[in-house]
mmCIF file of the N, C-alpha and C atoms, coordinates in Angstrom:
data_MODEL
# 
_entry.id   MODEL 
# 
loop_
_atom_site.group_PDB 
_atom_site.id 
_atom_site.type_symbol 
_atom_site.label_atom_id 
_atom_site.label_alt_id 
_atom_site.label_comp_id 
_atom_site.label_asym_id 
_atom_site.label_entity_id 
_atom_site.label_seq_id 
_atom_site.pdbx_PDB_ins_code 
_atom_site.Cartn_x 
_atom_site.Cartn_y 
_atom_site.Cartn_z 
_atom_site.occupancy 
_atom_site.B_iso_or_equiv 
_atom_site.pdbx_formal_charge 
_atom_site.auth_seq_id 
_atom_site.auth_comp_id 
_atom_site.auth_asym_id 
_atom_site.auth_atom_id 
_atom_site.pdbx_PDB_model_num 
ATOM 1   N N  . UNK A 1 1  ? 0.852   -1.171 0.000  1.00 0.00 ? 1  UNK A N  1 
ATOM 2   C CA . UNK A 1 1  ? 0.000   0.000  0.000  1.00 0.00 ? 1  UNK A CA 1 
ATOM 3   C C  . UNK A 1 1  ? 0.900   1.236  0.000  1.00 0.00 ? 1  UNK A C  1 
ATOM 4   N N  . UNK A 1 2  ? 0.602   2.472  -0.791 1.00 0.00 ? 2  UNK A N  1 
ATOM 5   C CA . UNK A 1 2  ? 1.458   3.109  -1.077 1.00 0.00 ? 2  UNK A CA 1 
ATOM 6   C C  . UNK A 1 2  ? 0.984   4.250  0.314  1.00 0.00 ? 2  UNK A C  1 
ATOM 7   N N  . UNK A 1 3  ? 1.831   5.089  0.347  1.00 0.00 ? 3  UNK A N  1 
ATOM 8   C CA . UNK A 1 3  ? 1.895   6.379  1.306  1.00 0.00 ? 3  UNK A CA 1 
ATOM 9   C C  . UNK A 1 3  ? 0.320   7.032  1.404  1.00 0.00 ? 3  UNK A C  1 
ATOM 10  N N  . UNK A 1 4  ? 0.339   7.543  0.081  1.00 0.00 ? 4  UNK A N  1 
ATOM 11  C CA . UNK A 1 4  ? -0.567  8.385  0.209  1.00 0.00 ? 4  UNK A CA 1 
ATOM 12  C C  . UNK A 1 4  ? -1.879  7.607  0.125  1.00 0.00 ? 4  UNK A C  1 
ATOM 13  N N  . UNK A 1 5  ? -2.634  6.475  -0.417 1.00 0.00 ? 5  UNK A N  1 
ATOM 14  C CA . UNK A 1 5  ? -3.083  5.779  0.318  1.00 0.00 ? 5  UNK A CA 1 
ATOM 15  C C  . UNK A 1 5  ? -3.233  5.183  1.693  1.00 0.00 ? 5  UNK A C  1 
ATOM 16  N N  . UNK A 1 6  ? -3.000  4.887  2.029  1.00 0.00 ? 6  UNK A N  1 
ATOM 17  C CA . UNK A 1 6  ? -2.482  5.339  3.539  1.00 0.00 ? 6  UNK A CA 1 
ATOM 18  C C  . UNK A 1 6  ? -2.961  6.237  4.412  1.00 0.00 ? 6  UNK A C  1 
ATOM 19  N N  . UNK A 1 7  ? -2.354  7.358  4.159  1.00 0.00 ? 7  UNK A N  1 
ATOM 20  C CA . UNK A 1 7  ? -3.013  8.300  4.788  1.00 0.00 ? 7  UNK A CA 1 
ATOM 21  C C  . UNK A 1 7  ? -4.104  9.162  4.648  1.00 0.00 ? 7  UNK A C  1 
ATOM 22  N N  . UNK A 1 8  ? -4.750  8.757  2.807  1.00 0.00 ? 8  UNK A N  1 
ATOM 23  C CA . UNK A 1 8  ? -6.349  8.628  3.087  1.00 0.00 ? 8  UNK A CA 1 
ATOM 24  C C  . UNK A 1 8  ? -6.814  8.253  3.278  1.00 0.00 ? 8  UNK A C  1 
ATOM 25  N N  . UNK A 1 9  ? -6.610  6.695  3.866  1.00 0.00 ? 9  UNK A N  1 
ATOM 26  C CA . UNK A 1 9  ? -7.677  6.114  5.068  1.00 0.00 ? 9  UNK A CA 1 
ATOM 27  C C  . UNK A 1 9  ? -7.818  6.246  6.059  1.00 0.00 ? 9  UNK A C  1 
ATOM 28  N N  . UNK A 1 10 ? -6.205  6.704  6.618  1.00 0.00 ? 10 UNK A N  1 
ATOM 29  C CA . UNK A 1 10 ? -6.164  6.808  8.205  1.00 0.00 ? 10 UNK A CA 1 
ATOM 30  C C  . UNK A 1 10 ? -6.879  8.713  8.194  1.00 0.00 ? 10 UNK A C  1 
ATOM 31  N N  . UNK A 1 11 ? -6.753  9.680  7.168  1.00 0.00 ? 11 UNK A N  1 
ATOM 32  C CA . UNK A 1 11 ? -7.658  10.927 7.806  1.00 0.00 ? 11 UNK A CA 1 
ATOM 33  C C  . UNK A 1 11 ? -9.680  10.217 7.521  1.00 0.00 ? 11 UNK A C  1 
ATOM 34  N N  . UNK A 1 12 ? -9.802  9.495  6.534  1.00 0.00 ? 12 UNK A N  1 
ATOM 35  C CA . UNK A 1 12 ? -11.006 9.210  6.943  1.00 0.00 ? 12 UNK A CA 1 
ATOM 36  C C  . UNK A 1 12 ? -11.611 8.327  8.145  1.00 0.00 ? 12 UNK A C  1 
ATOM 37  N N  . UNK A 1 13 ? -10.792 7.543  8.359  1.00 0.00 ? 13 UNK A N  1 
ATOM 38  C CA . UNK A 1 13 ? -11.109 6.515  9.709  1.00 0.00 ? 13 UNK A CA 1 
ATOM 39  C C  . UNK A 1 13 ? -11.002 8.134  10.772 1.00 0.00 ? 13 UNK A C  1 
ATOM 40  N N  . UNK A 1 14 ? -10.058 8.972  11.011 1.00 0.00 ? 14 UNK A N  1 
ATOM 41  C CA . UNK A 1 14 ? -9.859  10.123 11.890 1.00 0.00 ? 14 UNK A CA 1 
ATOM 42  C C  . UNK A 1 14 ? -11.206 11.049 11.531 1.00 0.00 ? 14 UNK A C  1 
ATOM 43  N N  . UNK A 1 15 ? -11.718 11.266 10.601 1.00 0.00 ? 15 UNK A N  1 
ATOM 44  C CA . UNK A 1 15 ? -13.348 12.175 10.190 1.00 0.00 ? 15 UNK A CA 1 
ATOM 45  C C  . UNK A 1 15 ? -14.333 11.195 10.863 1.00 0.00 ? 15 UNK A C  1 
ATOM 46  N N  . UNK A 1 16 ? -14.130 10.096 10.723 1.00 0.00 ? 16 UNK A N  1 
ATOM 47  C CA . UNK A 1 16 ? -15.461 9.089  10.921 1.00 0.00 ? 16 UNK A CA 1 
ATOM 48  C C  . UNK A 1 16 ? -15.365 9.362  12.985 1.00 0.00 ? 16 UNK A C  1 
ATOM 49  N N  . UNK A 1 17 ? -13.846 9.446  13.366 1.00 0.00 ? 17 UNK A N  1 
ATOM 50  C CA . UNK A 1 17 ? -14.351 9.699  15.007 1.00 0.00 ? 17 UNK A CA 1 
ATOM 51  C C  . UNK A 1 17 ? -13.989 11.280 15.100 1.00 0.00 ? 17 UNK A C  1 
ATOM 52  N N  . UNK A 1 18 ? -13.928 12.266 14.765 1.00 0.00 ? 18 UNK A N  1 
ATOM 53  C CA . UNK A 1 18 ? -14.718 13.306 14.841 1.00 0.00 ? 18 UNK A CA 1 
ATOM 54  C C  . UNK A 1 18 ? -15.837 13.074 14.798 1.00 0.00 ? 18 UNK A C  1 
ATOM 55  N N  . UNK A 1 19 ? -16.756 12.906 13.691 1.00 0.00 ? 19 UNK A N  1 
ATOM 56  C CA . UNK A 1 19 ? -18.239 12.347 13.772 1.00 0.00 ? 19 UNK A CA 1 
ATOM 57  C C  . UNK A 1 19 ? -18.489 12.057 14.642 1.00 0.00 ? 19 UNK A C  1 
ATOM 58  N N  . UNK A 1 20 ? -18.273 10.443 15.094 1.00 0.00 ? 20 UNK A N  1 
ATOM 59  C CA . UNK A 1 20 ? -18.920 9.787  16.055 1.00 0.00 ? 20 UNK A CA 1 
ATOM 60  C C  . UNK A 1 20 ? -18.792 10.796 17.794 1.00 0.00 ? 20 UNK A C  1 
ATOM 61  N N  . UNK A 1 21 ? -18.184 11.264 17.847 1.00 0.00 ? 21 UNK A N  1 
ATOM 62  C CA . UNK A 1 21 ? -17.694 12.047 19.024 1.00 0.00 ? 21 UNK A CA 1 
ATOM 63  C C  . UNK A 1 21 ? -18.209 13.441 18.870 1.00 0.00 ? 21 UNK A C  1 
ATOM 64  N N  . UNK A 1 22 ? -18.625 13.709 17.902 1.00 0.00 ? 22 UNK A N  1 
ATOM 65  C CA . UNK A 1 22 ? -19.567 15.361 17.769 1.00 0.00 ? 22 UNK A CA 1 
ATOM 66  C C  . UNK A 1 22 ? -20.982 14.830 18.104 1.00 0.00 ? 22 UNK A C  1 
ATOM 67  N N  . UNK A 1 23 ? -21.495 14.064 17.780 1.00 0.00 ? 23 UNK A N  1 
ATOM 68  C CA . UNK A 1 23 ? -22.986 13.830 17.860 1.00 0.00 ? 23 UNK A CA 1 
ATOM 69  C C  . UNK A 1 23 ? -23.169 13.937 18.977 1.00 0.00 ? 23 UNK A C  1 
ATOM 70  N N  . UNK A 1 24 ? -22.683 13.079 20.068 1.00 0.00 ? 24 UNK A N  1 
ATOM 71  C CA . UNK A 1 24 ? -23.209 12.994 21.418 1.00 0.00 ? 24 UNK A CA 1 
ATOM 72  C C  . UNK A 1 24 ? -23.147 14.316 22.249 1.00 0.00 ? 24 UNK A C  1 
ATOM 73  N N  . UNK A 1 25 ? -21.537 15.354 21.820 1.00 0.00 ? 25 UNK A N  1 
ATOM 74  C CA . UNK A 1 25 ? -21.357 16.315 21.743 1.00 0.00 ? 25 UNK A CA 1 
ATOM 75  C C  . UNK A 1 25 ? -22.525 17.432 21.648 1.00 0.00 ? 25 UNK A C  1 
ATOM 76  N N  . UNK A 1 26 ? -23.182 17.912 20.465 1.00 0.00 ? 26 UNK A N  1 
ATOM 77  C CA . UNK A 1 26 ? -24.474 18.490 20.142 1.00 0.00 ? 26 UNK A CA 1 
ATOM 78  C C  . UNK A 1 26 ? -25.793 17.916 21.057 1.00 0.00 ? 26 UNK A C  1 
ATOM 79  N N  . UNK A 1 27 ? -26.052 16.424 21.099 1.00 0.00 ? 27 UNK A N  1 
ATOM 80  C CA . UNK A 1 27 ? -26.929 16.578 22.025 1.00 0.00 ? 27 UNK A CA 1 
ATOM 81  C C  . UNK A 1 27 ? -26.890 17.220 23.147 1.00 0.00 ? 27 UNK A C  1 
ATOM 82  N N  . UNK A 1 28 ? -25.674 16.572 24.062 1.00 0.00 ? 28 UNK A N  1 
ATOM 83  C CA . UNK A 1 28 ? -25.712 17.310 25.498 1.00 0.00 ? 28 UNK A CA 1 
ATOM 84  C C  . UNK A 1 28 ? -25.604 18.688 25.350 1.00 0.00 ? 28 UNK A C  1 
ATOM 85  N N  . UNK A 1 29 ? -25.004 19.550 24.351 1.00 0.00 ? 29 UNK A N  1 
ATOM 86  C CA . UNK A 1 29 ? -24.958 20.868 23.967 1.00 0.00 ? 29 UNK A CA 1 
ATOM 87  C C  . UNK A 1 29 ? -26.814 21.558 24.407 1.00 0.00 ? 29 UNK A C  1 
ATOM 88  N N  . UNK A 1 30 ? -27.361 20.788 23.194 1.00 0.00 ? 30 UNK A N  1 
ATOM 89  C CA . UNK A 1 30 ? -28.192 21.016 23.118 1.00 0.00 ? 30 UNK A CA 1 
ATOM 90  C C  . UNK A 1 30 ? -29.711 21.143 23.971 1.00 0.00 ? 30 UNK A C  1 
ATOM 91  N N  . UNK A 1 31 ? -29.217 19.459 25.310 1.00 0.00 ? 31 UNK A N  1 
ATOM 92  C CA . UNK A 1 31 ? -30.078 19.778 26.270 1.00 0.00 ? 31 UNK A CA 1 
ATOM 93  C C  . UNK A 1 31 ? -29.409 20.927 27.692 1.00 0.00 ? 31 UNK A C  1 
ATOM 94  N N  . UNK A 1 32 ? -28.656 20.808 27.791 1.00 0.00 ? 32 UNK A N  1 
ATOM 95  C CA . UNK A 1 32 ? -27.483 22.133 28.221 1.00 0.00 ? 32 UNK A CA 1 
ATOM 96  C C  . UNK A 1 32 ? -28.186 23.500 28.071 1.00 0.00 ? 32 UNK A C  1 
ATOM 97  N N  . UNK A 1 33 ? -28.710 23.736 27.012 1.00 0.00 ? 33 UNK A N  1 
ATOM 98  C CA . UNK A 1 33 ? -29.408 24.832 26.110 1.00 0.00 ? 33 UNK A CA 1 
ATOM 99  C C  . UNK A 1 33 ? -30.648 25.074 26.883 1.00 0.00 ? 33 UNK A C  1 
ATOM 100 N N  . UNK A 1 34 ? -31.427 24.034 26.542 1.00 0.00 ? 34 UNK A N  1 
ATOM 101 C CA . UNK A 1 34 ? -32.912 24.035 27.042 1.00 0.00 ? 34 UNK A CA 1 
ATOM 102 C C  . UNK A 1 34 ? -33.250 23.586 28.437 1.00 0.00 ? 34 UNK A C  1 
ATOM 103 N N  . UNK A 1 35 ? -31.761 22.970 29.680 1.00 0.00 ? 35 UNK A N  1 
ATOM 104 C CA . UNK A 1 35 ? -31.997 23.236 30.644 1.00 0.00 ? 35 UNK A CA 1 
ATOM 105 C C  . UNK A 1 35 ? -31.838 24.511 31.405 1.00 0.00 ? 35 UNK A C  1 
ATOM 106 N N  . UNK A 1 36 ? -30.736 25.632 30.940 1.00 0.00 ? 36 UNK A N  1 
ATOM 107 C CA . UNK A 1 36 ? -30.606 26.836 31.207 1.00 0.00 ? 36 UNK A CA 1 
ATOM 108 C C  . UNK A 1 36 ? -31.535 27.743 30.652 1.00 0.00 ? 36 UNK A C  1 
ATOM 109 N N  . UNK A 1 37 ? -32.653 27.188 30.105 1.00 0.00 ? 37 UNK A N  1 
ATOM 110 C CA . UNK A 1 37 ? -33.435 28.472 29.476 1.00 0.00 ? 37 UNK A CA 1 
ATOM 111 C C  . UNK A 1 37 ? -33.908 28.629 28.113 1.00 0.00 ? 37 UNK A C  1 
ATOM 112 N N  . UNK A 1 38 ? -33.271 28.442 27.510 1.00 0.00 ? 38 UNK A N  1 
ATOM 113 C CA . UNK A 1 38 ? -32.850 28.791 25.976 1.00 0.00 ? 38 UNK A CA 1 
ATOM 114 C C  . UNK A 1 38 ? -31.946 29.827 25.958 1.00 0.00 ? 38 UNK A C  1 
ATOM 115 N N  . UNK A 1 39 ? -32.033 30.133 24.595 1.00 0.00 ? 39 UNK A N  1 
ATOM 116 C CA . UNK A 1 39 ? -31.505 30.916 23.956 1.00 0.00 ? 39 UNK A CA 1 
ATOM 117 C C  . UNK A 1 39 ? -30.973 32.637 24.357 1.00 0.00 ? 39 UNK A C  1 
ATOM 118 N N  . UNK A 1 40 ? -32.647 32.713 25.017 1.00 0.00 ? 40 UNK A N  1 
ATOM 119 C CA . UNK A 1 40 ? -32.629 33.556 25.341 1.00 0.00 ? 40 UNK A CA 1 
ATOM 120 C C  . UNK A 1 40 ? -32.373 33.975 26.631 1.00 0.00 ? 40 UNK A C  1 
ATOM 121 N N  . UNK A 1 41 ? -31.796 33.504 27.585 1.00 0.00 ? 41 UNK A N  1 
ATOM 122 C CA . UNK A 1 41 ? -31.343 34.015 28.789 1.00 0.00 ? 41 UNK A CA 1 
ATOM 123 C C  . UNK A 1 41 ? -30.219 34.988 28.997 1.00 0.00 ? 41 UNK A C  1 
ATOM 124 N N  . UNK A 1 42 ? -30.200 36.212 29.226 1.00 0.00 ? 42 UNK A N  1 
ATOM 125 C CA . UNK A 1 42 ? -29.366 37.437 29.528 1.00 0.00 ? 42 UNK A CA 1 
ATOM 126 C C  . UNK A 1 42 ? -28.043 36.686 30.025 1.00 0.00 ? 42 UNK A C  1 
ATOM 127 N N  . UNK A 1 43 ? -27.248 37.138 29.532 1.00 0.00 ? 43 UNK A N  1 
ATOM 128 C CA . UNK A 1 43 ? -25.435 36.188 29.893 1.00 0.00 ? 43 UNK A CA 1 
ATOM 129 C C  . UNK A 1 43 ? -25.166 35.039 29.888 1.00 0.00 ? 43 UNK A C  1 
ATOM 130 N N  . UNK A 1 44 ? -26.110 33.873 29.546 1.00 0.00 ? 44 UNK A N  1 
ATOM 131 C CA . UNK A 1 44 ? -25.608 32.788 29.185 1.00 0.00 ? 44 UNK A CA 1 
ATOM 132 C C  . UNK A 1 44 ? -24.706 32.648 27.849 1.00 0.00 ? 44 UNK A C  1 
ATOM 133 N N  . UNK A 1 45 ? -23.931 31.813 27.912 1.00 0.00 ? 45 UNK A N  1 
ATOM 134 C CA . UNK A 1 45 ? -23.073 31.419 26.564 1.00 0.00 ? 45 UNK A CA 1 
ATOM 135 C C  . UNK A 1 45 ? -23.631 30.082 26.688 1.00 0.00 ? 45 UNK A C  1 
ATOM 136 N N  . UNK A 1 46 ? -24.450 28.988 27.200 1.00 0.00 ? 46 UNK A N  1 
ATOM 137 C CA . UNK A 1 46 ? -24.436 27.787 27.111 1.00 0.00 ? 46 UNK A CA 1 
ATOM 138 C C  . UNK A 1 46 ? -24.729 27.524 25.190 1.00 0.00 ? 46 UNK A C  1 
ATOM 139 N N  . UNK A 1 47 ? -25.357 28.583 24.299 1.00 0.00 ? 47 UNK A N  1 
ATOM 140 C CA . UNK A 1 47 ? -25.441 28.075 23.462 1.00 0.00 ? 47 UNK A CA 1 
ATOM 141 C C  . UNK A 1 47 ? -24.228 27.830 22.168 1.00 0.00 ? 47 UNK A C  1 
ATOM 142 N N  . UNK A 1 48 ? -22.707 28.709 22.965 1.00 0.00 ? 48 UNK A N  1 
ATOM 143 C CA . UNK A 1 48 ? -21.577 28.107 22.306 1.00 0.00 ? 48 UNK A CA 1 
ATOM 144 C C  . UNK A 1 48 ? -20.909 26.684 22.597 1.00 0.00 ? 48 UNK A C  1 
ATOM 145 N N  . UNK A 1 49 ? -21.048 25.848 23.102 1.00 0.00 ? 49 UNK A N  1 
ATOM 146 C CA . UNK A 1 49 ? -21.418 24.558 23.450 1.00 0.00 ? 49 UNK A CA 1 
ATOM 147 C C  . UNK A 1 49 ? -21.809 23.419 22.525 1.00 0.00 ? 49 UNK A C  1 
ATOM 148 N N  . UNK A 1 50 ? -22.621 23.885 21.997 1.00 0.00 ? 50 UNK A N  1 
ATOM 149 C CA . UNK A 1 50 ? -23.274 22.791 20.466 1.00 0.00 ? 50 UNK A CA 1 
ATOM 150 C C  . UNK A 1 50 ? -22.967 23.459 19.396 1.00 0.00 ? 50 UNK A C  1 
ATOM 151 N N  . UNK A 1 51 ? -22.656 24.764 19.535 1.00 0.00 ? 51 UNK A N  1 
ATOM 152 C CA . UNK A 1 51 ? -22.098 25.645 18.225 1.00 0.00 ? 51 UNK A CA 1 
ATOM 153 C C  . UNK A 1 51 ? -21.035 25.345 17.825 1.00 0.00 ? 51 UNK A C  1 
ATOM 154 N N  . UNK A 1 52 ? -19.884 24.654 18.949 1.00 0.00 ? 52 UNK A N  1 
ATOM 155 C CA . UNK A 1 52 ? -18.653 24.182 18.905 1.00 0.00 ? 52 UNK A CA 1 
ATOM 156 C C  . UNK A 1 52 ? -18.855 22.811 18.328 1.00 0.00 ? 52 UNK A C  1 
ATOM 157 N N  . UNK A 1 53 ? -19.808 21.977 18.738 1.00 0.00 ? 53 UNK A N  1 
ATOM 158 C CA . UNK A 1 53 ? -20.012 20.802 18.140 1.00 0.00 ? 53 UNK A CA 1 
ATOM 159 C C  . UNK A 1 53 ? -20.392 20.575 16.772 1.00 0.00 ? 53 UNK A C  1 
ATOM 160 N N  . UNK A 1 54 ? -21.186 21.791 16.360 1.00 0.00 ? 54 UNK A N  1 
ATOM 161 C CA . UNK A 1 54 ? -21.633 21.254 15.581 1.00 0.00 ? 54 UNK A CA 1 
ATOM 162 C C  . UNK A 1 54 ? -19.976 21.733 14.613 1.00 0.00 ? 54 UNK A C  1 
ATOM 163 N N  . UNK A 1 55 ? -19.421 22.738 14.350 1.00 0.00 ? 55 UNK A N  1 
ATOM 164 C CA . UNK A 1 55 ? -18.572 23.419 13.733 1.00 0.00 ? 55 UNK A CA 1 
ATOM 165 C C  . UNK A 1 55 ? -17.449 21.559 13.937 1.00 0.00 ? 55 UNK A C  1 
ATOM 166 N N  . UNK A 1 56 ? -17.490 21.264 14.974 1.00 0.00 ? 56 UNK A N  1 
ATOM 167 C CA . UNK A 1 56 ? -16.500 19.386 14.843 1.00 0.00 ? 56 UNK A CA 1 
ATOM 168 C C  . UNK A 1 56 ? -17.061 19.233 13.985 1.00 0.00 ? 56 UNK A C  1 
ATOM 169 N N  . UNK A 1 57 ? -18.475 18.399 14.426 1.00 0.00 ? 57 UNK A N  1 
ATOM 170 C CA . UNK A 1 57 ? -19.127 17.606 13.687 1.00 0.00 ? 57 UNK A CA 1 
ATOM 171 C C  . UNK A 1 57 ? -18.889 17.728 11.670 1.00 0.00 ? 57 UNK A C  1 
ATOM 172 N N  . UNK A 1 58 ? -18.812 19.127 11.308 1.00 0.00 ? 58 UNK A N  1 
ATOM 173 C CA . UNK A 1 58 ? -18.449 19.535 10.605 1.00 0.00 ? 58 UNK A CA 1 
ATOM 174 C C  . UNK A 1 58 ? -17.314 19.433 9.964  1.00 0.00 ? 58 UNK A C  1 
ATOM 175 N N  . UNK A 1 59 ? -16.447 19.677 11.012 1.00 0.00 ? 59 UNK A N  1 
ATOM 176 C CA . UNK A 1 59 ? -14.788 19.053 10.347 1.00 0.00 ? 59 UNK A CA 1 
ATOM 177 C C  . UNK A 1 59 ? -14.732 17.794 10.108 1.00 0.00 ? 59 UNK A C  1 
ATOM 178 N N  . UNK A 1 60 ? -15.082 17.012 10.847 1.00 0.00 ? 60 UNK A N  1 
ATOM 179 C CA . UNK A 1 60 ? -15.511 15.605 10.605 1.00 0.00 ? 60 UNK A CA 1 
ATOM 180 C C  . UNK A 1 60 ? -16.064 15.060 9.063  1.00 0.00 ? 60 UNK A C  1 
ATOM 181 N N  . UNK A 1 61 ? -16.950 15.981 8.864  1.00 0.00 ? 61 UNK A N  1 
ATOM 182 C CA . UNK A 1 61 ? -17.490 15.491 7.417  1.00 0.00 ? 61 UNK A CA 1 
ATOM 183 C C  . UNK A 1 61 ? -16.830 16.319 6.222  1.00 0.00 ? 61 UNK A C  1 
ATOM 184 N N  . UNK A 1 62 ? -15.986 17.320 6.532  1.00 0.00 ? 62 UNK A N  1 
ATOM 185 C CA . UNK A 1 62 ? -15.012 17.459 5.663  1.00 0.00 ? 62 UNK A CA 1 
ATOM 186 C C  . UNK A 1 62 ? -13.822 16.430 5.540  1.00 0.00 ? 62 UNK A C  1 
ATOM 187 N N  . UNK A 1 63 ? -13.346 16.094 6.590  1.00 0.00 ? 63 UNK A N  1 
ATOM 188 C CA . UNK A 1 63 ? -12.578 15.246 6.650  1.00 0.00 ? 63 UNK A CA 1 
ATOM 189 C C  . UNK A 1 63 ? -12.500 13.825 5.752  1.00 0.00 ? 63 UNK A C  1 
ATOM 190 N N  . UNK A 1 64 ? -13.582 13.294 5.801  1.00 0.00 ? 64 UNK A N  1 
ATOM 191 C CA . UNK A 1 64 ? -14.454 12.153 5.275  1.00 0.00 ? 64 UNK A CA 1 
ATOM 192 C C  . UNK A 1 64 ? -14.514 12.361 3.630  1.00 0.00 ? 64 UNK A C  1 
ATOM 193 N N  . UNK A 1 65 ? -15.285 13.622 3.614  1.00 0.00 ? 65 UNK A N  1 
ATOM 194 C CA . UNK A 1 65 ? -15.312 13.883 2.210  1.00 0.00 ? 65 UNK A CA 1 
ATOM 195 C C  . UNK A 1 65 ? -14.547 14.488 1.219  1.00 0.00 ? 65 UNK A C  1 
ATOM 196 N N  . UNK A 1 66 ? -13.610 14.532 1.862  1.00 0.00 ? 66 UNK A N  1 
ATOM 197 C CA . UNK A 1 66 ? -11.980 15.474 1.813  1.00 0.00 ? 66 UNK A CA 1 
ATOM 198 C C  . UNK A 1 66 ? -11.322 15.111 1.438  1.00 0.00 ? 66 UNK A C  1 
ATOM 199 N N  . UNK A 1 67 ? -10.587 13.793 1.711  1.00 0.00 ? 67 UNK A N  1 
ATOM 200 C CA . UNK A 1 67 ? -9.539  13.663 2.722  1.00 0.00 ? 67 UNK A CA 1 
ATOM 201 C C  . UNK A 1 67 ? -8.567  13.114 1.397  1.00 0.00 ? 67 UNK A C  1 
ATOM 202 N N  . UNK A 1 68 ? -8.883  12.836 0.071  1.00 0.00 ? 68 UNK A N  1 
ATOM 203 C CA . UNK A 1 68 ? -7.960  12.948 -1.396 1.00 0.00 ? 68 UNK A CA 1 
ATOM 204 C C  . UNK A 1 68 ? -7.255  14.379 -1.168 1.00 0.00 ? 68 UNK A C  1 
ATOM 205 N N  . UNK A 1 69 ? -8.212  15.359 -0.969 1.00 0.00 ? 69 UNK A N  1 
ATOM 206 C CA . UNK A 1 69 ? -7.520  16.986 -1.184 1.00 0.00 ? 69 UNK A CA 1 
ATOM 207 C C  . UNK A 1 69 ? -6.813  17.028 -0.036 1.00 0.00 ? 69 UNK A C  1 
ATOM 208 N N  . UNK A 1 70 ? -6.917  16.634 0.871  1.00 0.00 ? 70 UNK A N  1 
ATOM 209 C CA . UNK A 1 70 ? -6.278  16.669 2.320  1.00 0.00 ? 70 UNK A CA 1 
ATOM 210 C C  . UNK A 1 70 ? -4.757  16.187 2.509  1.00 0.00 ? 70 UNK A C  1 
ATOM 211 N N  . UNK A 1 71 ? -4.999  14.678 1.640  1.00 0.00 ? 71 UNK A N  1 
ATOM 212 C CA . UNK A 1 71 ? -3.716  14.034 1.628  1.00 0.00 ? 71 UNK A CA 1 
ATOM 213 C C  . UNK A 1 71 ? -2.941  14.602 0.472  1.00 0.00 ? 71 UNK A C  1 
ATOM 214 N N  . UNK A 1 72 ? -3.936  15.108 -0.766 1.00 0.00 ? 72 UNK A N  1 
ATOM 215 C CA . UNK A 1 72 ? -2.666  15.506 -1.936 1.00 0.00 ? 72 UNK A CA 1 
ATOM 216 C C  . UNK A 1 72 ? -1.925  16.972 -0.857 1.00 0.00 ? 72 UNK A C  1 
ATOM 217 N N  . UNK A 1 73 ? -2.554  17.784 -0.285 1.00 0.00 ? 73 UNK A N  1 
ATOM 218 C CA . UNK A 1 73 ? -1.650  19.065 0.650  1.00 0.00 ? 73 UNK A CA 1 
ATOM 219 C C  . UNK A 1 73 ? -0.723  18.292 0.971  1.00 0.00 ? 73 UNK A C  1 
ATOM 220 N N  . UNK A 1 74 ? -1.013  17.425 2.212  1.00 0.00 ? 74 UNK A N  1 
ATOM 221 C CA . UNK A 1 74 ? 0.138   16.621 3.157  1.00 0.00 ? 74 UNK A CA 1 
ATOM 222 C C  . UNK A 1 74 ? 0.909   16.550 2.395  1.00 0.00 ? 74 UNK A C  1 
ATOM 223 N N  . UNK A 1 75 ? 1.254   15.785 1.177  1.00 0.00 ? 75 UNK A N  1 
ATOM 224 C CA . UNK A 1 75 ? 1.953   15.386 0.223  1.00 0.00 ? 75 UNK A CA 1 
ATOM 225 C C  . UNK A 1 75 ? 2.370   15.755 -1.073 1.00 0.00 ? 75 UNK A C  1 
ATOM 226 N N  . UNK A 1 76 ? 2.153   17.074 -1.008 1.00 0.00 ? 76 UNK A N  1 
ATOM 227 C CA . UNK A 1 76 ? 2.649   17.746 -2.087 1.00 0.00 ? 76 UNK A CA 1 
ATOM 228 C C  . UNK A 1 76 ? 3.922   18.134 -2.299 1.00 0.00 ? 76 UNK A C  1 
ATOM 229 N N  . UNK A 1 77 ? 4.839   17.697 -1.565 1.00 0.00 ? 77 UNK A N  1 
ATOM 230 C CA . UNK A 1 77 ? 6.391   17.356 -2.118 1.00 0.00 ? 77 UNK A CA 1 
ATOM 231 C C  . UNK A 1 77 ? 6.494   16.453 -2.402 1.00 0.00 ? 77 UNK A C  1 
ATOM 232 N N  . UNK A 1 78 ? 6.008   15.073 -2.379 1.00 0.00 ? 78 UNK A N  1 
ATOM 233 C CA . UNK A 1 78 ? 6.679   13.908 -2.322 1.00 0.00 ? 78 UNK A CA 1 
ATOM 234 C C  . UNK A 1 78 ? 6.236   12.986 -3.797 1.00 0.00 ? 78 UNK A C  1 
ATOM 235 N N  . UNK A 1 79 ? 7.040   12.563 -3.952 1.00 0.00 ? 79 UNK A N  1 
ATOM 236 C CA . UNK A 1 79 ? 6.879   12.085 -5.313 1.00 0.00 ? 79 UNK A CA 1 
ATOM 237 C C  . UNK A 1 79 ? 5.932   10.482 -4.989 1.00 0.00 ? 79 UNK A C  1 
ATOM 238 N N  . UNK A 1 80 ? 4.858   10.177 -6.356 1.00 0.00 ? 80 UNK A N  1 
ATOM 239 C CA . UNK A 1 80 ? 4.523   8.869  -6.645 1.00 0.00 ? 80 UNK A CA 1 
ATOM 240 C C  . UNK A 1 80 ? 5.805   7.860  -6.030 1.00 0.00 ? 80 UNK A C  1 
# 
């Protein structure tokens, strides 16, 4: 198996647990949210919390769906 193969499986296996580790992330975010109030409560930040998750969750599925453009960067010195 060559290099850069390689290390587009290992950044997608690495997107797939971003994923799995954002989801649970956003929920508790999310009941976090609606046990303090909502949204709207004067000085809370609880709703940067799932905003952060979701923005993972996100890298995660770039990662996944990426991760050819990801590895040609890594590897843009190195020859076939």
């Amino acid at each position: 198996m060559k290099t850069k193969q390689l290390a587009n499986i290992l950044i997608k296996i690495l997107g797939l647990s971003v994923i799995v580790h954002g989801i649970p992330s956003i929920l508790t975010g999310l009941l976090t949210v609606l046990q303090s109030g909502g949204l709207g409560t004067r000085g809370s930040y609880f709703w940067l919390y799932p905003l952060s998750s979701v923005v993972l969750l996100a890298t995660g599925v770039y990662l996944v769906l990426k991760s050819r453009d990801v590895t040609a960067y890594l590897f843009k010195d190195e020859a076939e």
